[in-house]
C-alpha positions as MATLAB code, in Angstrom:
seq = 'XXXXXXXXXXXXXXXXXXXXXXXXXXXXXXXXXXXXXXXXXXXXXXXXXXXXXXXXXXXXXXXXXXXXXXXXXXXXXXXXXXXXXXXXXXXXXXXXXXXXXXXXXXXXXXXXXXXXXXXXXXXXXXXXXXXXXXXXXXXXXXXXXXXXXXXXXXXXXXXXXXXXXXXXXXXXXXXXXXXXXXXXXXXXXXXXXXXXXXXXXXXXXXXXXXXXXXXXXXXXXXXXXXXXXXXXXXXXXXXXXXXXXXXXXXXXXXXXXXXXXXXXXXXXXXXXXXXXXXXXXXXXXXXXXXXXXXXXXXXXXXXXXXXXXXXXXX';
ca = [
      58.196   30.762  114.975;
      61.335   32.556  116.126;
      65.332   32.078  116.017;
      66.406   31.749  119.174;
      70.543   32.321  120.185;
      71.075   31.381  123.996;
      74.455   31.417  125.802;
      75.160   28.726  128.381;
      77.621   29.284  131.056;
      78.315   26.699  133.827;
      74.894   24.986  133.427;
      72.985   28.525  133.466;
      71.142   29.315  130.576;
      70.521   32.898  129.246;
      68.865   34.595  126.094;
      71.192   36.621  124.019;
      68.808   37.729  121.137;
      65.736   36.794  118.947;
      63.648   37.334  115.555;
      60.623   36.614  114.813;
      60.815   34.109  111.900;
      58.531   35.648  108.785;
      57.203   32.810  105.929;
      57.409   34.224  102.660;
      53.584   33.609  102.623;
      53.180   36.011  105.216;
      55.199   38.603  104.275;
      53.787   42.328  103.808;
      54.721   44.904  100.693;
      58.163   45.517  101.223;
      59.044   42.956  103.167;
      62.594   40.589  102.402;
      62.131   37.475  103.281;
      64.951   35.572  105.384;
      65.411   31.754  106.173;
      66.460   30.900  109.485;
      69.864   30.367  108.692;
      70.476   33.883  106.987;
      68.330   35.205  110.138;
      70.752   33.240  112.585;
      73.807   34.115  110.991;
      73.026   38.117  111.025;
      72.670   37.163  114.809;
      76.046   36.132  114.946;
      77.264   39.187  113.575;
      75.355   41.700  115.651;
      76.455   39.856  119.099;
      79.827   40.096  117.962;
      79.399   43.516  117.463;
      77.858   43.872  120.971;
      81.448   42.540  122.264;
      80.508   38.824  122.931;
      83.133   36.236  122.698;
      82.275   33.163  121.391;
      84.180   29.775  122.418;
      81.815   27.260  120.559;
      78.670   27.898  118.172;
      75.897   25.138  118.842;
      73.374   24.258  116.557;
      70.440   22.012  115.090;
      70.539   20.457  112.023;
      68.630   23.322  110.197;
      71.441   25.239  110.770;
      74.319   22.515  109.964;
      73.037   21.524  106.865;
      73.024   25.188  105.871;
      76.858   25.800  104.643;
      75.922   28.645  101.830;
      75.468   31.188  105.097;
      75.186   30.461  108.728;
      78.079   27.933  108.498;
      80.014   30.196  106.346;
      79.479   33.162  108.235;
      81.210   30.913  111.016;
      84.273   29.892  108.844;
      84.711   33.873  108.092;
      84.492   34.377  111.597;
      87.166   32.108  112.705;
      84.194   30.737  115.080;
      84.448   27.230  116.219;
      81.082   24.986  116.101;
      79.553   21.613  116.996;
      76.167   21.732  114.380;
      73.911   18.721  113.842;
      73.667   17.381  110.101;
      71.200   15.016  108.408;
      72.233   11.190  107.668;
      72.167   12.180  103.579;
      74.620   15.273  104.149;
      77.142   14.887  101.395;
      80.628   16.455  100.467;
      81.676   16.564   96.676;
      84.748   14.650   96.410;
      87.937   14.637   93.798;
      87.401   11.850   91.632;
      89.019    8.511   92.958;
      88.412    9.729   96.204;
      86.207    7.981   98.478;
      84.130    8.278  101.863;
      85.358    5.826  104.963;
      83.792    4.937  108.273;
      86.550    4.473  111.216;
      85.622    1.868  114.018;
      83.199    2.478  116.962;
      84.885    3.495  119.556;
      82.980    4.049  123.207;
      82.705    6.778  125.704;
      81.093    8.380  128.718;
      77.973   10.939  127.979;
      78.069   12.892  131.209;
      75.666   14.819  132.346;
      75.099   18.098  134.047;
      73.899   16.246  136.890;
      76.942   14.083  136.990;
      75.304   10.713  135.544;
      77.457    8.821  132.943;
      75.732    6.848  129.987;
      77.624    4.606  127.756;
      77.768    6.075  123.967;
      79.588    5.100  120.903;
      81.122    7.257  118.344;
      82.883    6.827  114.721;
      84.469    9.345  112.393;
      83.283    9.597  109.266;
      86.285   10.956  106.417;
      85.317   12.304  103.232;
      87.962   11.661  101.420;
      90.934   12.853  102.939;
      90.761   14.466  106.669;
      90.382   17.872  106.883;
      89.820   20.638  109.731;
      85.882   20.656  109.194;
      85.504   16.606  110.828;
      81.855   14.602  110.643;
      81.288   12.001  113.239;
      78.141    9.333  113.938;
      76.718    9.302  117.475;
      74.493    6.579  118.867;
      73.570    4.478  121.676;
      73.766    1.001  119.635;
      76.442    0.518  117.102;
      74.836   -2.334  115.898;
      71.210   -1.109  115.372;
      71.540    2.052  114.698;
      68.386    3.579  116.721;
      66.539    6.110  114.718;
      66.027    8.398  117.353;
      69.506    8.037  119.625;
      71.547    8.552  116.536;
      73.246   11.512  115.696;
      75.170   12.826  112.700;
      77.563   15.892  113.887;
      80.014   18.044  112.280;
      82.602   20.210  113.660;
      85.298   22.522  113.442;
      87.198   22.288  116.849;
      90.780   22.519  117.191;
      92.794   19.976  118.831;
      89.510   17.682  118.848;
      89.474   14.565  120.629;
      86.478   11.958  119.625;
      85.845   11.533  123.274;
      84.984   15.278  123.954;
      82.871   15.361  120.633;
      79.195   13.965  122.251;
      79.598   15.718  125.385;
      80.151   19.237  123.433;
      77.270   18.697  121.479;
      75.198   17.839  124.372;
      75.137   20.952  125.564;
      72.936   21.761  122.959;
      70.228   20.257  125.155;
      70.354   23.343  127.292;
      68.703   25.281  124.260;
      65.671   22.765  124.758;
      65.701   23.337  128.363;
      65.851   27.057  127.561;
      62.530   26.763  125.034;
      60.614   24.213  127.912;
      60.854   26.785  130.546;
      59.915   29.942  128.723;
      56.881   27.716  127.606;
      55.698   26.115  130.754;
      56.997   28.213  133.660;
      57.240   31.806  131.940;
      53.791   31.630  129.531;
      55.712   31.899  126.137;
      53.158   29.973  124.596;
      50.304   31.022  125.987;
      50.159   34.142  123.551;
      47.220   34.984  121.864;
      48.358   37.589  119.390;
      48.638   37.331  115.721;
      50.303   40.165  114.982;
      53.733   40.051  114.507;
      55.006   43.223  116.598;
      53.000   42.243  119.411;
      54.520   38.512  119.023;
      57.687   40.456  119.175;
      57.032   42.587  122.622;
      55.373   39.268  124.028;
      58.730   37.509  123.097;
      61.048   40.491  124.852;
      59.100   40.370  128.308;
      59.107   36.034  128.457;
      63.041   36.168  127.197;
      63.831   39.787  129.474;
      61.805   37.470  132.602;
      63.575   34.736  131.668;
      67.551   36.963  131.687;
      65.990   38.339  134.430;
      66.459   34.643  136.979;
      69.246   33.196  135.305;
      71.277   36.641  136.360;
      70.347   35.613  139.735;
      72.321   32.293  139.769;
      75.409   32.115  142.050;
      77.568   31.389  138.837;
      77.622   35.118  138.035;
      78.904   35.774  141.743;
      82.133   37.427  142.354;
      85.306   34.922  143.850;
      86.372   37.987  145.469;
      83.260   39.201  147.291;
      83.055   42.741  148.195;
      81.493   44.095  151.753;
      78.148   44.829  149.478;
      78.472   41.333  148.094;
      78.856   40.110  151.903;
      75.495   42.197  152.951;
      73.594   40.694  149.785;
      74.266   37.102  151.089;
      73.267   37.854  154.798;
      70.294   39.652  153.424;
      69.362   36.636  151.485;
      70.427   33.944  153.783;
      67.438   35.741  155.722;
      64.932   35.158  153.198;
      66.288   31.393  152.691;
      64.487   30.973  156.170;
      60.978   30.757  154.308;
      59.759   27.178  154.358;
      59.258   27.419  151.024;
      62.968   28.438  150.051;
      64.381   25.952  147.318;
      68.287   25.850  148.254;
      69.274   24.258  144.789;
      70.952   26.227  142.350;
      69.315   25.661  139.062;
      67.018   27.794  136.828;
      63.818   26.244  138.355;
      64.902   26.777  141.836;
      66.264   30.514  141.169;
      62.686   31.000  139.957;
      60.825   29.724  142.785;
      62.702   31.783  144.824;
      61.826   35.113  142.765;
      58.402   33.885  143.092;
      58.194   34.024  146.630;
      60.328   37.272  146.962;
      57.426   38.920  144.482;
      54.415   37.410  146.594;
      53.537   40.277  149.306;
      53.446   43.031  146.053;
      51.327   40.680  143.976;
      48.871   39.349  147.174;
      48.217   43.426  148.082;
      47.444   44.112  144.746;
      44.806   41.310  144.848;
      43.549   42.816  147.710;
      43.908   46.081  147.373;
      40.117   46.827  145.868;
      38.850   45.360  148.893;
      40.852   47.518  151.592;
      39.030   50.674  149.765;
      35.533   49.052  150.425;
      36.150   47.814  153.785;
      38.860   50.485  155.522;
      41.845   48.415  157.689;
      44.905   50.708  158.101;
      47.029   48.002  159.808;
      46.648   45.731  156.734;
      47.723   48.159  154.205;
      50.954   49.043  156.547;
      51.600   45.377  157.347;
      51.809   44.789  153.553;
      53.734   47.867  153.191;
      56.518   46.873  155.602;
      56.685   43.541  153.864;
      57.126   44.659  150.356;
      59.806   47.526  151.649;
      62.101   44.235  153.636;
      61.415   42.402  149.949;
      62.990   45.239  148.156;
      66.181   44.574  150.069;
      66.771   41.960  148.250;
      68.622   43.191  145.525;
      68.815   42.187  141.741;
      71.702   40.538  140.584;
      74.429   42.336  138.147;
      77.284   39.699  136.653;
      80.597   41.283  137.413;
      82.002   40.017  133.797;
      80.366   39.082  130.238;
      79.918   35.152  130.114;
      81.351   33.952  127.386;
      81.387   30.186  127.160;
      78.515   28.709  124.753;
      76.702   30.084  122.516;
      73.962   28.228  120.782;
      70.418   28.761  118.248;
      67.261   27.408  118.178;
      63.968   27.764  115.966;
      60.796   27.274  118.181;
];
């Protein structure tokens, strides 16, 4: 298991930093053990000492329900968070004070994609209302569906319930984050045991992974240079391939690498067999193709994203 922390920025989703998660079972001679939350909220510290600026902290429930550090480490902060909390969470109250459900009150869940589902949401006031609010999420006021409930807390200024489900939606993008280091990059296809090499297998899927979301159009200058110009007539060459994917999502980035990386992986399959069976012309066909593919040039984001931040355990 790791902690995860991602950073989402206009639908793009990019790995900021990880740990390998240690069970106290498994721990060596020497070793402290850490829970998540302690491990998550030393995360926080050390990307705010990298310089990252954090607009809104999204978490899980591990993470909500933990208040002795990783929230607390937020409050010190001054950080502002959407976390998920169990149904049983509970606040200690004066005596004579009480906890109160408002009315359901309905809104739009949108969607990255632009589709609109119908939701309902109700505050729920411990006591008397304070800056750290609690809220009820769910699909069916009247039912209650186990699993399209949700229990959030949050610590937002200037909060309105409408914008309450749609912040902590974005959450969701740290599952899409986990599914495509799993199924498209290999994360869990691992073999190792051993925790440093779980570690180095971890930094090439999450550097891979950096590596295509840095390539979406989001990091792209509004004022484009005359390199920036070149770079788009380059690529607006390679979008020629009838296998180009003109979307501008994570998936379709990837694809795109994919096919930009083919002629250097194909001669390396082939390579053994040009020293058995001699064909000059092949090797400098493949040659010219892998020197046009190098034009096409990483990309560099002109200025540090800084719109979601959010952590995982996987």
């Amino acid at each position: 298991m790791a902690v995860t922390a991602y950073g989402v920025w206009k639908n793009i989703t990019f790995p900021l930093i990880f740990e390998v998660y240690k069970p106290e079972e498994r721990l060596e001679p020497g070793d402290v053990y850490r829970s998540k939350p302690q491990i998550a909220a030393q995360m926080i510290r050390e990307l705010r000492a990298m310089g990252f600026k954090f607009k809104l902290v999204l978490a899980d429930c591990l993470y909500g329900q933990s208040e002795s550090n990783f929230i607390s480490v937020l409050d010190e902060l001054k950080l502002e968070y959407a976390v998920a909390i169990r149904s049983d969470y509970g606040v200690w109250l004066p005596q004579g004070q009480r906890v109160r459900y408002n009315r359901w009150r309905g809104f739009e869940r949108i969607f990255s994609n632009g589709k609109k589902e119908k939701r309902y949401i109700r505050e729920i006031i411990f006591g008397k209302r304070r800056v750290i609010q609690y809220w009820q999420i769910t699909t069916d006021p009247f039912s209650l569906p186990e699993n399209s409930t949700w229990y959030v807390m949050t610590k937002i200024k200037g909060l309105k319930y409408k914008e309450v489900g749609n912040y902590y939606g974005l959450r969701n993008w740290v599952e899409y984050g986990l599914k495509q280091s799993k199924n498209e990059l290999g994360w869990a296809d691992f073999r190792v045991t051993d925790y440093s090499q779980i570690e180095k297998w971890w930094e090439v899927v999450m550097s891979t992974y950096l590596m295509v979301s840095l390539h979406s159009d989001v990091f792209n200058s509004n004022d484009p240079s005359d390199e920036d110009i070149e770079t788009d007539n380059i690529r607006s060459t390679f979008s020629k391939h009838a296998w180009w994917d003109s979307g501008k999502g994570w998936k379709n980035i990837l694809n795109n690498l994919r096919l930009v990386i083919q002629p250097f992986t194909f001669f390396n399959l082939i390579k053994p067999w040009l020293k058995v069976f001699s064909i000059p012309q092949l090797s400098l066909g493949f040659s010219t193709l892998i020197t046009i593919m190098n034009l096409f040039k990483g990309a560099i984001p002109r200025a540090a994203p800084k719109e979601w931040f959010q952590f995982s355990s996987a």
